[in-house]
Each structure stands twice: as C-alpha cells, then as structure tokens.
C-alpha positions in Angstrom: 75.5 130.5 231.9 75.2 128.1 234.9 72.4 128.6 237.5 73.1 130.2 240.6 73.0 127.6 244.1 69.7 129.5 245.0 67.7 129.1 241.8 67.8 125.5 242.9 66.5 125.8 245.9 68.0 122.9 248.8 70.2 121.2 246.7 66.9 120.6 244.3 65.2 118.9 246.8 61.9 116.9 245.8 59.4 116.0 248.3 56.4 113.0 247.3 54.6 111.1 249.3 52.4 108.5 248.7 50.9 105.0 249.7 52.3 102.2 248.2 50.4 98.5 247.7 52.3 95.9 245.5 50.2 94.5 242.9 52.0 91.7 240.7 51.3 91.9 237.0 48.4 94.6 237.6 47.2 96.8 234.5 47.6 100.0 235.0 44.1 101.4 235.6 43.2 98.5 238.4 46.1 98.7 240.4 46.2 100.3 244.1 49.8 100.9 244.6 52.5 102.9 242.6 51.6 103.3 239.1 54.9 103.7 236.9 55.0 104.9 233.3 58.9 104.0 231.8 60.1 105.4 228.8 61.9 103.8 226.4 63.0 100.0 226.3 66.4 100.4 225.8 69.1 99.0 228.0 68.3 101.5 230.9 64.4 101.4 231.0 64.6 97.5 230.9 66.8 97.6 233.5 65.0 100.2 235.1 61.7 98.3 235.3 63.1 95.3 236.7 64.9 96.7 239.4 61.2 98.4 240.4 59.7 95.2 240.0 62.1 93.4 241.9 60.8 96.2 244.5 57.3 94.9 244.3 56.9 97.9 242.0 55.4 95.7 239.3 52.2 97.9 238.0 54.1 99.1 234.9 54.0 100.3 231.5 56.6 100.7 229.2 56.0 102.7 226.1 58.7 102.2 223.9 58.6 104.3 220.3 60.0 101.7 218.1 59.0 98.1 217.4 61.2 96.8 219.3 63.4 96.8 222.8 67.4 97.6 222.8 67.6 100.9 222.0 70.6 101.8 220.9 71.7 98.0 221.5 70.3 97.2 217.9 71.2 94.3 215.2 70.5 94.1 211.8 70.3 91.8 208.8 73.6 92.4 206.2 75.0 90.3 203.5 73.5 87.2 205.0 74.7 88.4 209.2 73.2 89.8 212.0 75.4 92.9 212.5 75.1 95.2 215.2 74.1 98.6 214.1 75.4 100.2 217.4 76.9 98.7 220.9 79.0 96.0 219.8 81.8 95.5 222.5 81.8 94.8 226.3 84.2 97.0 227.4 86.1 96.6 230.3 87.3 93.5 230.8 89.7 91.6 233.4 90.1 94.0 236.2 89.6 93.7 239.4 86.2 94.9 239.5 83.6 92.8 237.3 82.1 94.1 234.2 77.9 93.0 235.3 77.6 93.4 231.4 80.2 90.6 231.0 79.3 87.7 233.1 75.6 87.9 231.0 77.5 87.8 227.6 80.4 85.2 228.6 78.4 83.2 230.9 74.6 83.4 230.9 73.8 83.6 227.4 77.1 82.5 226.3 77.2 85.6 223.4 79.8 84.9 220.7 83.0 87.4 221.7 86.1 88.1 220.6 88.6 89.7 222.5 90.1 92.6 220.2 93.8 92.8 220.0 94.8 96.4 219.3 98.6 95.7 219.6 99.4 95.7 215.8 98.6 99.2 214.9 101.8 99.8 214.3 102.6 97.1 211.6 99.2 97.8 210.2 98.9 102.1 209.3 98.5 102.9 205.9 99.8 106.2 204.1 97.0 108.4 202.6 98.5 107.1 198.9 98.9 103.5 199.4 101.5 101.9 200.7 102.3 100.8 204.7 104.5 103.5 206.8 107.8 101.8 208.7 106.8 100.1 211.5 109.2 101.3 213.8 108.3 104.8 213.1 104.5 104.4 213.7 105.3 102.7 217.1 108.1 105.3 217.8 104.6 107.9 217.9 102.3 105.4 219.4 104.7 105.2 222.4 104.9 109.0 222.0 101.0 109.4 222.2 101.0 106.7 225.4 103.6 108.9 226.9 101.3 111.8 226.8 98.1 110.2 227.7 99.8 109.4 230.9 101.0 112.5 231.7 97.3 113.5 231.1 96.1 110.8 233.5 98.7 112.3 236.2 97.5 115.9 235.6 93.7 114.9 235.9 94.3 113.5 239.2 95.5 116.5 240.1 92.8 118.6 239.8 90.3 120.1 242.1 87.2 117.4 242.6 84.8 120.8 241.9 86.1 120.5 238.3 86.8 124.4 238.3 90.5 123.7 236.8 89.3 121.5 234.0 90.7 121.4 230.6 90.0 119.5 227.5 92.2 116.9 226.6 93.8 118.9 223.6 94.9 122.0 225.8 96.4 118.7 227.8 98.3 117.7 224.7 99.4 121.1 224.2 100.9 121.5 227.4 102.9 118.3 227.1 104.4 118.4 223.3 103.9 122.0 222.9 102.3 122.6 219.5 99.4 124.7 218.9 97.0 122.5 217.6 98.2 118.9 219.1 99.1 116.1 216.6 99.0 117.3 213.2 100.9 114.9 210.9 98.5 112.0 209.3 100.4 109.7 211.2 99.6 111.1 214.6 96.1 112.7 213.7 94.8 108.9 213.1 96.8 107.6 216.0 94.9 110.4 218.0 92.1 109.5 216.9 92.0 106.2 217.2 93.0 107.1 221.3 90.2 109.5 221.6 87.5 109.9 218.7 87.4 106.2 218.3 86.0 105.9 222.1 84.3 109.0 223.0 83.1 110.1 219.4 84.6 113.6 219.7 87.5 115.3 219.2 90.2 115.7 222.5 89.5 119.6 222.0 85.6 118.8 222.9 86.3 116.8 225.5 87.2 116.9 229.2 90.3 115.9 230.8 89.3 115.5 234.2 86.2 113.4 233.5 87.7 111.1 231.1 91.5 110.3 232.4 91.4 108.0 233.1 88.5 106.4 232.2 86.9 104.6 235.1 84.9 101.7 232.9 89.1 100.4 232.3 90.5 101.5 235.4 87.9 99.7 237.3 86.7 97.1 234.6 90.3 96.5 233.5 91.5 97.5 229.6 90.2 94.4 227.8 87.4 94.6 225.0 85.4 91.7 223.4 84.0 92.2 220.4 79.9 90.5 220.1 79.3 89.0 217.0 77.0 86.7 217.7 73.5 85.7 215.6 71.1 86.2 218.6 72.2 90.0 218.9 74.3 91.9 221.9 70.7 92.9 222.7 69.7 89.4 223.8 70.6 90.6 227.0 68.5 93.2 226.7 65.6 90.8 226.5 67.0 88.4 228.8 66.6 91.2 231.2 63.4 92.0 230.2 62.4 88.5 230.4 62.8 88.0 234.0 60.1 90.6 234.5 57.4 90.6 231.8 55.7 87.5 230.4 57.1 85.5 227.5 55.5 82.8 225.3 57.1 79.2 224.4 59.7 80.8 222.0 60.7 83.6 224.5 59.2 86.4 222.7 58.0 89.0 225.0 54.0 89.2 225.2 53.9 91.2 228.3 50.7 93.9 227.6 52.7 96.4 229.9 55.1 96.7 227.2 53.8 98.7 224.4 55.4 99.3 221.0 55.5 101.6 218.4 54.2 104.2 221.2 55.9 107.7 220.6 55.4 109.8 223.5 55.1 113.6 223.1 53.9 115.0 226.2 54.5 114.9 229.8 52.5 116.5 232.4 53.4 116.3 235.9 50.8 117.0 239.1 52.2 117.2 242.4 49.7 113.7 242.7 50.7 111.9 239.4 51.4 112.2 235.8 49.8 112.1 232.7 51.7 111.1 229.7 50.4 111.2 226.1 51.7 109.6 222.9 51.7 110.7 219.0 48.6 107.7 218.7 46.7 109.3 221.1 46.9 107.4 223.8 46.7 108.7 227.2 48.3 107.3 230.2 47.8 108.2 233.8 50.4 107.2 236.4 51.7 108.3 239.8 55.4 108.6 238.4 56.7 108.0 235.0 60.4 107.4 234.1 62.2 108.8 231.1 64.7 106.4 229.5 65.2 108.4 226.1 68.5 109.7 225.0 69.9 112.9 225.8 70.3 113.8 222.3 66.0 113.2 222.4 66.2 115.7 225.1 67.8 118.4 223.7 65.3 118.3 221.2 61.1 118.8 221.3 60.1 115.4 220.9 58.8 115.4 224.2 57.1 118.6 225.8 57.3 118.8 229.5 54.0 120.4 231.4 55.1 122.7 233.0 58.0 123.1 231.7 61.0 121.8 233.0 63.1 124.3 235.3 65.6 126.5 233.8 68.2 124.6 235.6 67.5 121.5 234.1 67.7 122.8 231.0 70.6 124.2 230.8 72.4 121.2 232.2 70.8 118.8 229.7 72.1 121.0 227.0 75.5 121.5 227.8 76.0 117.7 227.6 76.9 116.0 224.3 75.0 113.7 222.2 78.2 112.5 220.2 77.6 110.5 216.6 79.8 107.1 216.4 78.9 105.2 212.8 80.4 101.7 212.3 79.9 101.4 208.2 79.7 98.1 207.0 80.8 96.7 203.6 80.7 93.5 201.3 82.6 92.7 198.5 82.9 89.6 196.1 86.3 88.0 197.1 88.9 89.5 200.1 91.8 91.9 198.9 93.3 92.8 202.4 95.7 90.9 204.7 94.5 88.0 207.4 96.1 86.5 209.6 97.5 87.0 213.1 97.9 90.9 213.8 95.7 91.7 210.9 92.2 92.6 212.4 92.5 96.3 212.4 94.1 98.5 210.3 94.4 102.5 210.1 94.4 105.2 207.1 96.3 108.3 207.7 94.9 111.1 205.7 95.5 114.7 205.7 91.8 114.8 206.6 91.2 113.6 210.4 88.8 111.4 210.3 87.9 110.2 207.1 87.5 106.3 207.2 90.6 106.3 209.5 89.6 102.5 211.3 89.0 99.6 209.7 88.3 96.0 210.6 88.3 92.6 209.3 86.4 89.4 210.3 88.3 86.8 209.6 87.1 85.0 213.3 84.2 86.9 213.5 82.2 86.3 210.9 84.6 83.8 208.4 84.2 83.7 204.4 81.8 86.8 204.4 84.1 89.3 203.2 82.6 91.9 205.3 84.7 95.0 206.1 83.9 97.8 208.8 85.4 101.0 208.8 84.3 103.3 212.0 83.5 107.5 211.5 82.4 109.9 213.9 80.5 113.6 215.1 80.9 115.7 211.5 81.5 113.2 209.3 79.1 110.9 210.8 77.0 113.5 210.0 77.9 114.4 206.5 78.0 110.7 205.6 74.2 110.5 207.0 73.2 113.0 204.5 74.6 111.5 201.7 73.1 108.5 199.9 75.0 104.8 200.6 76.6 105.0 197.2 78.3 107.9 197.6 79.5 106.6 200.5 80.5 103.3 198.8 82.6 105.1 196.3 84.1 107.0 198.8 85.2 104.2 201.2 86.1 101.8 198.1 88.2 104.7 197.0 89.7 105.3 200.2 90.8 100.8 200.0 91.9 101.1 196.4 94.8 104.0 198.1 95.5 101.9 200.9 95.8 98.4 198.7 97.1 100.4 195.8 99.0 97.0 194.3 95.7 94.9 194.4 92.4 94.6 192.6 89.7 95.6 194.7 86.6 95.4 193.3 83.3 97.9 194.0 81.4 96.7 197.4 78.5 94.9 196.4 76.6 96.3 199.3 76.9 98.9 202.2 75.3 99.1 205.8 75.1 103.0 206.7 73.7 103.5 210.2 71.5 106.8 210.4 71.7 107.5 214.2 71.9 111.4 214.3 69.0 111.4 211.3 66.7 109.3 213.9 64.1 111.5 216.2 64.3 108.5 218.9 67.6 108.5 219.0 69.8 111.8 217.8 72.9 110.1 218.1 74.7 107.1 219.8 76.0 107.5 223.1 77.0 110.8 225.4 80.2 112.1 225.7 81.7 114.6 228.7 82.6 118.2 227.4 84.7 120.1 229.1 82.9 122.7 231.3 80.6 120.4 232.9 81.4 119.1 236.1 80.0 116.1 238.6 77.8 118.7 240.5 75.9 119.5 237.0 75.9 116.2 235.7 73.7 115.0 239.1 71.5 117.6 238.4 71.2 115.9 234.6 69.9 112.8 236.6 67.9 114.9 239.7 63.9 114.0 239.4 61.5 116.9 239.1 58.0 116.3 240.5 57.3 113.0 240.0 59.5 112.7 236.3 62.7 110.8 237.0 65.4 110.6 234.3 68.1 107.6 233.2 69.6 106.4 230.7 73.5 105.6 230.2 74.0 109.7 230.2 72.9 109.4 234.1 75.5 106.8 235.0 77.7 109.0 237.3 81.3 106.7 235.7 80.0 105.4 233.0 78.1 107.1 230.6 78.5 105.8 227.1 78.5 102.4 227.8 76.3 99.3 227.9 77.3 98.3 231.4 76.4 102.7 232.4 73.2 102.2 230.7 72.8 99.1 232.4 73.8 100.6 236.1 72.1 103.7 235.2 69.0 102.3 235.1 69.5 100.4 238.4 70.2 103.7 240.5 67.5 106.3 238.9 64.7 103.4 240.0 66.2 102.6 243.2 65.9 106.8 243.6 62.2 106.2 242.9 61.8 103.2 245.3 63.1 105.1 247.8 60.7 108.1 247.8 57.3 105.1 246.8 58.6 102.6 249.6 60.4 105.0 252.4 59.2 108.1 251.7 62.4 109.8 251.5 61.7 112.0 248.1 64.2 114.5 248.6 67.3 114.0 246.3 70.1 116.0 247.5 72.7 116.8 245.0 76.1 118.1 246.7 77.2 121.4 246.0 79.7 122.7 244.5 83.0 123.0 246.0 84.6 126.2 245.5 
C-alpha cells in the first residue's frame, strides 16, 4: 500500500538550520562548523565526502564496516590475479554524453580495459547437450529479440511520466509475440537473459518497462562496455577519489584518522539539533548530520536501527525496491579446452533451466595463459549457489563445460572463486534493480532526508542506479542536498507530486 500525499506532509519537506564555520582537517569533537558522520566508503560515500569537502565541509568521519573502501567496487586475489569480485565494467561508453566513470579509468589512472564485443553470440550458443546450434538460426531470434526490445522502447516512451501505466518488461514481450510466458525455448530463454538478467539481475517479469527502456546510462553514455582487468583494481578510483580529500602517506595508502575501519554501525539517533550514531565496538559519535551510504539491500534489513524510527513512508518505499543478486563465478583449470580467437570471448548455454550457468567468458586478452573462465548467475540461483559449498558448485559448472565441449577433455577446475554478496550483512546483494510498481515520485522519496539523516548510494541515482558511474553521481547530488541546507539554509527538499 502506498502512502497517501498527506501522510507526507508538503512534499516531505525538512526544515534545519544551523551555523556553518569551515574547519580544514578538524576532528570531529574540536571543530565549530558542520559536523558530518558518512556511512560507508563505497563509491558513493567517497564521493559523497569529497563533494562536502570541496564545500568547505571538511570536519568528517567516515565509518566504514569493512577493512577496507570500495564497497561493492571490490578485487580479490585468484589463481595468481587480482579479480574483481563485483563492478567490473564501465558502462556506457562513446555517446554523446561522457561517462565521468570513464575519463578516470581510460585517462587518469589509465585502468587496463577491454572493450567487450558482444557481436558473436550467435556463432557462439551452445545446446544444453553439447554441441553448437546453426548460426543463422540463433541470429534469426537474436534479431527477433532486438525487434521486440524496440518495440518496448517505443511503448515506454509512450507512457504517462506518473508511471501509473507501467508494466514489466515480460507483459511487454507478451504483447508483442503473443505467448503466455514470453521466450520459452532454451534458445530464446538464454538470449533473454543475456538482454535482461544479465544487466539488471532479474527476470523481465520483475522488472519495469518504463524505468528501464531504454536505459538512460546507454542512451546517454552511448552502448559501449569496457571490461577492467587491471592489477591495481576498478576500485583504484575509488581511492583516487578518496585521496584528493583525506591524507595519504608516501605509498598512497590512506592514513586519514577521519576514516575509520572495521566500524559497524547499528544505531542512529536523530535530534532536531544533531545526531548520534553508535557502532557494534561501542563507539559513539556525535555529529550535526550524518549520511548513510549503505546499500538498500542493508536497509531493508535491521542492521541499522533508526531513533525514532524512520516514517512509515520511508519505509515502505525503501522496501518495495530491489536489492537484486548478480554473481560472476570464477574458475581455473590446468590447460584451456574452449575456443580463442577473434569472436570467441563469450559464449552462451541454452538449458531448459533459465539461468543455470547460461554466460560464460574467456580471457584470452584479459588476463593471457591463466586459464581462467567466468561464468555469470543471478537473483535465485545466485542465491542457491551461495548456500552451497564451492565444490558443489565446481562440479556443477565443470559438468555444465563437459555438455557444452562434449568432444574435448576437460579436466576438473583446480580452483573456484564464489562471491557471497546476498550471504554478507554489509552488503545483501550487488546492485538495485527497478520493479515494476515503483515510480520516479517514490523513488525521490527513497533519496528524501529525514531530520538531519540523508541517504545515497547508487539506489539514489535518479538514471542510474546500478552502476558505478550512479553510485558515483549519487553521491555528488545527496551531499550537494546537504550543502545546501549547512551553507544556504534551504533544508526543505521538495519532492514533486504525483501526476495523476
């Protein structure tokens, strides 16, 4: 049940006021001016903090849960690699508009990136059994499945801008090749879901049409996508931005004392003159506002209690968004059995089961001689795959090769990389996803402040939640909110009503 227009009261308006001082690199307790308590180091806290700073906003603390920054922005150690566990492209490349994510991998820090060529599909889907299907047929439905998604696009922008007529993007597939439950065969249930599960980790019957067609990070970004396999991590420009703010040492590690790790905070409490915020180690912190960075997925859970409660309002709107699951399974073997070459990188598995290890990749350029495979599953088998140990996993996914290269040897993975997103309590998934029934005016009031407690993360970025570059612009707009009500004054946030 959505709240009613006057159980929010003026279009949840907030008024703060306060007098601001700017005190450069002050601790918390000594400073005069606006005290701000972030949460979470991810990609939007980071960015959060140094938009405030830039501000003049610099008396900070950042209490981060982990020991580390990123977030969900995270590599690891595999096989002798640095592998990242979950953001691994910049998406959104060679439009008219400029990525800001893209200019920092390409240029700044010069990241390792590989543009990802997609084209091949066709050439490259395997039958549940072993064996390739005909070429010509698989591109015959690809074109089929383009066809529809465009008709979808033309349909969305149809649509009233109060999101009253929306529909998923199955009941969209329906009304355009008339079958009950949209593509069925194996052929077109992997082909779907490469189109659809593979970038917003849920099923088209979860998610909206008029929010996600078409998708503004490639219709403004443009539709290229570079992979990041580079040593240093895709989160290097998470520290990168952290490093233009908070102190670093010699070796550019950060040694900022307003950054504190392995600091789990539990409880909230807002005045209408400040905060308090208290962590699992018993630390108390006092501020005038405190920002929460943490995923939506840690929101819809009790990791963090809010005193006084937050409104009914909020609630509900934080819970009818999705926390979707998106696992990128890595594997090493002793010697390569599948294809390289130009046109070889990715390769599909039609089963009769959607979703089970449908997308694969190779890394012939990415990561040479370390006969590394990924294969990419999402939202219920993520999460059966999570409860499982790795070597059932193993055996599954080898299983799954030794049907798709049926004629060659393929030997047992020596080891496995299994992300546990959905098991972790700071995370509770990867990235959000739009469902159908939620529309712009309840999405702003997942981002509208109460009190003194303003929210980002990439699941506030009105275009682009669920990427590094929303995170990234997320985290710029929900402080630039806050500057405005410490520097100006102006505390009310106004979110537009909805149209009928």
């Amino acid at each position: 049940m959505k709240p009613s227009i006057s159980a929010m009261k003026p279009s949840v308006a907030i008024s703060l006021v306060l007098v601001v001082a700017v005190a450069h690199y002050a601790s918390l307790t000594a400073a005069a001016g606006p005290k701000v308590i972030i949460v979470g180091a991810g990609m939007s806290g980071i960015s959060a903090g140094k938009r405030l700073s830039d501000a003049g906003i610099t008396d900070l603390v950042i209490l981060e849960a982990t020991d580390r920054i990123g977030g969900r922005m995270h590599k690891t150690s595999f096989a002798g690699l640095n592998v990242e566990m979950g953001a691994n492209w910049v998406e959104g490349v060679g439009g008219e508009q400029m990525n800001p994510i893209w200019p920092l991998a390409n240029e700044t820090l010069k990241l390792r990136s590989f543009f990802s060529d997609y084209e091949h599909l066709a050439k490259n889907t395997y039958k549940q059994d072993g064996g390739l299907y005909d070429e010509d047929f698989v591109q015959k439905r690809i074109e089929r499945a383009d066809e529809v998604e465009e008709s979808g696009s033309k349909l969305s922008g149809t649509l009233h801008s109060s999101g009253r007529d929306d529909i998923s993007v199955l009941a969209m597939q329906r009304l355009n090749n008339h079958t009950p439950s949209g593509p069925s065969t194996p052929v077109d249930m992997v082909l779907d879901y490469y189109k659809y599960d593979y970038e917003f980790a849920e099923p088209p019957r979860v998610t909206s049409l008029q929010n996600t067609m078409p998708l503004p990070t490639f219709k403004n970004f443009g539709d290229d996508v570079y992979f990041v396999a580079d040593q240093r991590g895709y989160e290097s420009i998470v520290y990168y931005i952290a490093g233009m703010y908070l102190k670093t040492n010699k070796s550019g590690a950060i040694v900022d004392p307003r950054l504190r790790l392995n600091e789990v905070v539990r409880d909230i409490t807002y005045f209408p003159s400040g905060v308090t915020v208290k962590t699992e180690q018993n630390e108390v912190y006092k501020a005038d506002y405190v920002m929460v960075s943490v995923s939506i997925g840690v929101l819809q859970t009790d990791l963090i209690r809010f005193t006084p409660p937050l409104p009914a309002w909020k609630i509900i709107n934080i819970y009818q968004f999705d926390m979707a699951l998106y696992t990128k399974i890595f594997l090493k073997f002793p010697e390569k059995f599948w294809p390289e070459g130009p046109g070889t990188e990715f390769f599909l598995y039609a089963s009769e089961r959607r979703g089970y290890y449908p997308i694969w990749q190779q890394f012939e350029k990415q990561y040479p001689g370390s006969n590394v495979l990924l294969v990419t599953v999402t939202d219920d088998e993520s999460r059966r795959i999570e409860q499982q140990s790795d070597n059932q996993t193993k055996a599954e996914a080898v299983e799954v090769l030794r049907k798709i290269f049926a004629g060659n040897d393929v030997p047992d993975a020596t080891d496995i990389l299994v992300p546990r997103w959905w098991s972790n309590r700071f995370f509770k998934g990867t990235f959000s996803n739009w469902p159908i029934g939620v529309s712009r005016y309840e999405y702003d009031l997942i981002r509208a402040p109460i009190g003194r407690v303003y929210f980002t993360g990439e699941h506030t970025s009105e275009h682009y939640n669920g990427y590094v570059h929303g995170a990234y612009l997320a985290g710029i707009d929900s402080a630039d909110i806050l500057i405005k009500c410490a520097h100006k004054k102006m505390c009310k946030y106004h979110v537009q009503g909805k149209k009928n």
